[in-house]
N, C-alpha and C positions, 0 to 999 in steps of 0.2 A: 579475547577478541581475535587473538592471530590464529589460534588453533580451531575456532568456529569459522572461521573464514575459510580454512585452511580446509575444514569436516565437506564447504559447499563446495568450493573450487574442483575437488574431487570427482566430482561429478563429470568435470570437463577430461580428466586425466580418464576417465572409463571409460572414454567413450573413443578416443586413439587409438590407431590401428599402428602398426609399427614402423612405417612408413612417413609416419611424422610424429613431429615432433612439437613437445609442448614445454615452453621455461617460463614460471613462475618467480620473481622477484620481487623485494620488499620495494618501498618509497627511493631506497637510495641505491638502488641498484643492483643489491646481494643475491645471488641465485640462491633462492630457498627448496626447488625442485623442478629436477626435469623429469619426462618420460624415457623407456627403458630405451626407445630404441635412439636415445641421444650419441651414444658412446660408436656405434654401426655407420652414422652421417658425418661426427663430426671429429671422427678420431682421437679421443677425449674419454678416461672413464669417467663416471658420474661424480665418482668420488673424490677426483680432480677437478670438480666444476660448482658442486655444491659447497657455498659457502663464500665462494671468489666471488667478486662485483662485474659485472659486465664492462664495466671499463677494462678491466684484467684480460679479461677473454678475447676484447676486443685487441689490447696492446700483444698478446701474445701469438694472435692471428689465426683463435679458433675461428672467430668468424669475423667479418670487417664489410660495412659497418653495422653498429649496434642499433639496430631496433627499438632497443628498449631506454636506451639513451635518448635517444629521439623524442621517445613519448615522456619520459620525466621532461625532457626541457620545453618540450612545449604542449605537453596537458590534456593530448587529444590521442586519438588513433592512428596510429602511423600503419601506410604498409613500404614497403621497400627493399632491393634486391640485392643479396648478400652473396658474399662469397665467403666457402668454405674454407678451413684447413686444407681441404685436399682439392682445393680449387672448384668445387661444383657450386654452381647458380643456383640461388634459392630467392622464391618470392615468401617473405615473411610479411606479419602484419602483427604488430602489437597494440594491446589494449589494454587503457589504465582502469584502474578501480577507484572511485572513492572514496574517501572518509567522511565522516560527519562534516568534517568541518573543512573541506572541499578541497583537501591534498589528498595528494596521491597516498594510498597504503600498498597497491599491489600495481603490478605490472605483468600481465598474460600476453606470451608470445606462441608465434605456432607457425609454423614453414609453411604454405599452402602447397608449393610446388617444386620438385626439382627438376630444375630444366634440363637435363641431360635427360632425361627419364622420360620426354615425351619429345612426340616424332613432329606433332604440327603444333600449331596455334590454338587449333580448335579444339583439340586434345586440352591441350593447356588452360583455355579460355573455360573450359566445361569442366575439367577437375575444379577450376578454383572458383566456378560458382555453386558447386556441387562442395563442396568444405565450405565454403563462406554460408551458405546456409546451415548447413550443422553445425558448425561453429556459433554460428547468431543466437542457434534457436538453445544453445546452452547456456550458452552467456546470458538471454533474456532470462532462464530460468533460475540462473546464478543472484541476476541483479532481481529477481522476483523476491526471491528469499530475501536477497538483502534488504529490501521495503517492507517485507514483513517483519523482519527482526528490529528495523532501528521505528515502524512507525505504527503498526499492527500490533497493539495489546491485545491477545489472544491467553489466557490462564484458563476462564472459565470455559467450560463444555462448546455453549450455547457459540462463542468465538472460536473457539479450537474449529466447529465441523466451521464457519464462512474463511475460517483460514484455507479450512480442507477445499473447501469448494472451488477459492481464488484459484489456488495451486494448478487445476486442474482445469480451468479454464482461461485464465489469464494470456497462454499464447495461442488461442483459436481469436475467432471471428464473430462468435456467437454471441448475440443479444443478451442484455443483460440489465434485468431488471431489478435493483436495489431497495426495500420497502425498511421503514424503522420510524419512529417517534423522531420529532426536530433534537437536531444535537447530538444523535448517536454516532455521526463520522459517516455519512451516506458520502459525502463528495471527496474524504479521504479514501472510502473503500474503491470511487472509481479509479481517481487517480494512480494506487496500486495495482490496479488492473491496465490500466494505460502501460506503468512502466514494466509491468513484468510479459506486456506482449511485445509480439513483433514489432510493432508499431509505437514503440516507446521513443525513439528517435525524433517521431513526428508528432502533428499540432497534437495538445489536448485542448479544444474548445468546449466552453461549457456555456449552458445557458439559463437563468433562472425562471422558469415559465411565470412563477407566480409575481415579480417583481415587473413584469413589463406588461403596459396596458395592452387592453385587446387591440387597439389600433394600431398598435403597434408592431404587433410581433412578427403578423405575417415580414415585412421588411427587414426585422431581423435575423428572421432566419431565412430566408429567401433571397435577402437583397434587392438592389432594385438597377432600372437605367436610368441615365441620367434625364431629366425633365421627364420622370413619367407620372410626378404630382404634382399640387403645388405645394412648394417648399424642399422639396427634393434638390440634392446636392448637385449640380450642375456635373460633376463627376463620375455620380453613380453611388453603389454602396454595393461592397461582397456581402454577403449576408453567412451566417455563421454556419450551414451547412457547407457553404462552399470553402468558405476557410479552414472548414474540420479534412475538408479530402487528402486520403492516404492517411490519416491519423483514427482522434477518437474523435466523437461525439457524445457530451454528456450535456442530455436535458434532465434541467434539477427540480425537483416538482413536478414533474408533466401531468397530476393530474389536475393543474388548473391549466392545462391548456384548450382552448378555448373548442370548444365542437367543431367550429369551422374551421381550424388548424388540423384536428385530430386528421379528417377525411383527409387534406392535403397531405399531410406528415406519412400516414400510411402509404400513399400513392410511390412517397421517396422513398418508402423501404422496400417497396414493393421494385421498382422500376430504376433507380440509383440515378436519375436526373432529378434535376431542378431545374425552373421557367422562373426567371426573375419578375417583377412586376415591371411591367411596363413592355416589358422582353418577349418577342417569340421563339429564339432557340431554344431547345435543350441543352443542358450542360452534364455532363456526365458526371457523378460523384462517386468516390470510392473512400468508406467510414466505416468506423467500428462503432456501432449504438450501445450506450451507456446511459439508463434511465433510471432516476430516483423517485420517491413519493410516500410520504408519512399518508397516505389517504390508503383506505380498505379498496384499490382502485374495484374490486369483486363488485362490491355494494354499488360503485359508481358504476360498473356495468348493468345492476340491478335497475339501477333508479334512473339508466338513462343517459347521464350526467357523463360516462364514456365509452367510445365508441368498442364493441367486443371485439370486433376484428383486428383493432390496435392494439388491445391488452393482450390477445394472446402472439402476435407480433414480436410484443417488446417481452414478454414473461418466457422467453426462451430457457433462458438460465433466470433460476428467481435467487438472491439470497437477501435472508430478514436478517438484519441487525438486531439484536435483543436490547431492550432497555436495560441503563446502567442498575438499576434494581434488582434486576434479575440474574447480577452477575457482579455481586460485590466484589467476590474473588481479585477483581480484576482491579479494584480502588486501591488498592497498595501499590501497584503497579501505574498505574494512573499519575499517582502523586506524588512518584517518584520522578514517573518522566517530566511531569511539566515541572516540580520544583530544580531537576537537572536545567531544564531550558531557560527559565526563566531567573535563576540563578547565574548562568554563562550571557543574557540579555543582558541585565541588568548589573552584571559586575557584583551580584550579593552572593553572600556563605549564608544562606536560611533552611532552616532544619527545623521539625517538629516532634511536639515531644509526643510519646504515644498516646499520650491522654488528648490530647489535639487530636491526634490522626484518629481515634476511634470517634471522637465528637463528627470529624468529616464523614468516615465510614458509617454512623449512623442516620444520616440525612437522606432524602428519599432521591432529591437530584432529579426533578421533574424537567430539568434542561438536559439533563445526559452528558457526556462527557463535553459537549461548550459551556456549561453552566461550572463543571469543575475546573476546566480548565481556567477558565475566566477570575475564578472566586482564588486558584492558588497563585495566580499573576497578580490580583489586588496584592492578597498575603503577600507574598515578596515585596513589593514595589513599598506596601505600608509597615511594615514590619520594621521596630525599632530594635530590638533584641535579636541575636543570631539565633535563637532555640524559640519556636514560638508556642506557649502555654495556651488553654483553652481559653482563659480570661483574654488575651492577646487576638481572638479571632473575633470576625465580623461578627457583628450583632445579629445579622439575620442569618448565620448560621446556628449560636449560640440560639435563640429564640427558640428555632423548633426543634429543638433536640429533649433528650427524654431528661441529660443532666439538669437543664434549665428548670423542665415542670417539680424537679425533684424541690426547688427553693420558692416552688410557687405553692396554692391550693389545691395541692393532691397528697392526699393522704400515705403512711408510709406503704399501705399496703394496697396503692395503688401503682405506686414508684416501683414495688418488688412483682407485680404483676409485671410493670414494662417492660424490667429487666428479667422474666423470663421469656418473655415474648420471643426477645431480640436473641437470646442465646439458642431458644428450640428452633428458628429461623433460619440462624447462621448454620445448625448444628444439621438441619435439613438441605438444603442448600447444599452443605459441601458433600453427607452422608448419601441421601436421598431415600434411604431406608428406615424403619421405626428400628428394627435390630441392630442396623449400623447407629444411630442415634441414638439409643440406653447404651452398648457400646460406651459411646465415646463421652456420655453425660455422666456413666455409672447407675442411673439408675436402670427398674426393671422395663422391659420390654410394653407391659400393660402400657403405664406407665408415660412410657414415651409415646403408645399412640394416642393414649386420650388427650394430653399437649397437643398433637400435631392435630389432633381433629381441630381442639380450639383456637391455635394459632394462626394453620397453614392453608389458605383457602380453596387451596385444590388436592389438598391433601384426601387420597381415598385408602384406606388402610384394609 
């Protein structure tokens, strides 16, 4: 963990000119590295400073006060004005990292300014918003990766390129339409894009189109004034466009949003106000759109059902989540993270045995990763044994699996067809070639394409 952190953070150190300077510290204070040109500001070799704790530095009066002290004790971002060993003003600004489990692991500092070095204010005031921007936009991509790595299972192909994709739009502005089967992590994939942009600081609002009646919705995403129906809050109501401004906006489903919403909704992406009901101003909104939807929205352009000018709108940036099917690869990994989670929940040691975990990896998982993850939080919470056996799992998993048909009315040499199914399958999947697959089966070449004709449904040889 410390040296992958240590691989990202790197990124931040590249990007320093020698003119500042960057100190990287563990949770409890230990300078684990500076940049080169630390030893030139603060009269200090490097080699004198990595390794000593910031309280040290501070009591020896390389620099006074510690920045980074500050932010271990109180949890946030600190900025504040230092003086040097050699007596020069400095505006630093520290920032903490993270851990899963909501301490601190790192602590990133970095001078913005030295005061001796500029003539006016405005000099000054414009350097440190000219760093405080490079700076941010490193750090988003620092904390982008970190959301990938601790919440993003990416092994298989199909995940690797919406990894690639996130990566490279996560700190723009651009639209960004999510498509996948219910349960594939459409509303986790936005929220990774939330925090690895600019805008991760601020609101993520999200909205489910297809849970809120049609009478509804305009008001909720709209808002309203007060007495402008009856039954209207005498108050008013922000409606969830306005509450998303300076942040994101994530509509989840938008293709049941209602035709008479679509024209309005377009108008907002179009023009970036909104008219509450009942309201004549304009209100001005500034949003990052973030939209999901298991529907072919194409065909719904087809058939009417939604509006074209808004699908090509929101389809700025498209990325399709693949069904858990299509990417078993990635169930090992899966059932690792949630039995971690729900393990450290629930206060249990549960473990499975392989013959368990292949009975899970062969299931079809028509919910997608909410359907796994759901079924391995039962598993825990029910699980009476630390190690759990096939016998030990849910019945309706055990039911459709090929081990169960094996003790029912199917013949032996219908059981040894299944179980070549699933191996030319697996063996396609990870190969993706008939050569790579006799390869890695042993047998010949022939051989493996006429399985793959029979097995693979889109198998074209």
């Amino acid at each position: 963990m410390l040296m992958k952190n240590i691989e990202q953070i790197e990124l931040l150190f590249q990007v320093m000119d020698n003119e500042n300077d960057v100190t990287l510290t563990d949770g409890k204070g230990v300078i684990l590295r500076v940049s080169d040109s630390y030893s030139s500001h603060f009269a200090v070799e490097k080699e004198d400073v990595v390794g000593k704790t910031v309280y040290e530095m501070e009591e020896y009066g390389v620099f006074r006060p510690s920045v980074t002290a500050r932010v271990l004790k109180e949890k946030r971002k600190v900025t504040l004005l230092q003086t040097t060993k050699t007596g020069e003003k400095v505006l630093t600004t520290g920032v903490p990292i993270f851990a899963d489990d909501g301490e601190i692991e790192y602590v990133i500092s970095f001078n913005s300014i030295y005061i001796a070095d500029m003539t006016t204010i405005d000099q000054q005031y414009a350097k440190l918003n000219e760093l405080m921007a490079e700076y941010n936009s490193e750090l988003n991509r620092l904390r982008s990766r970190e959301n990938f790595d601790r919440e993003l299972v990416a092994k298989s192909k199909g995940m690797e390129n919406v990894r690639e994709i996130i990566s490279q739009i996560a700190d723009t502005d651009a639209n960004v339409l999510i498509t996948g089967e219910t349960g594939t992590g459409k509303s986790m994939i936005a929220r990774i894009i939330h925090k690895g942009s600019g805008r991760a600081e601020m609101p993520f609002v999200d909205i489910n189109c297809g849970v809120i009646p049609e009478s509804l919705i305009e008001s909720e995403l709209f808002g309203y004034e007060r007495g402008s129906f009856t039954g209207a809050s005498n108050r008013g109501k922000l409606g969830k466009i306005e509450l998303a401004n300076t942040g994101t906006l994530f509509l989840d489903e938008i293709g049941e949003l209602p035709l008479s919403m679509q024209l309005r909704f377009l108008q907002v992406t179009q023009e970036r106000t909104i008219t509450k009901i009942g309201g004549l101003d304009k209100i001005g909104v500034d949003f990052r759109l973030i939209a999901a939807t298991n529907h072919d929205l194409k065909k719904d352009v087809s058939s009417g059902a939604f509006r074209e000018d808004l699908y090509y709108r929101l389809n700025v940036i498209p990325i399709h989540i693949p069904p858990l099917r299509e990417r078993p690869e990635d169930m090992v990994h899966l059932v690792t993270l949630f039995l971690k989670r729900f393990n450290r929940k629930y206060k249990r040691d549960v473990e499975l045995s392989s013959d368990a975990f292949d009975l899970l990896q062969a299931q079809t998982w028509p919910g997608n990763i909410r359907q796994v993850e759901n079924q391995i939080e039962r598993i825990v919470i029910t699980s009476k044994d630390p190690l759990v056996r096939p016998e030990n799992l849910p019945k309706d998993i055990e039911s459709t699996d090929i081990y169960r048909r094996a003790h029912e009315n199917c013949s032996l040499r219908e059981n040894m067809e299944e179980y070549e199914r699933m191996i030319f399958l697996k063996a396609y999947e990870r190969h993706k070639t008939s050569v790579s697959v006799a390869e890695a089966l042993g047998v010949s070449q022939a051989t493996a394409a006429r399985r793959l004709r029979k097995y693979v449904p889109d198998y074209n040889s």
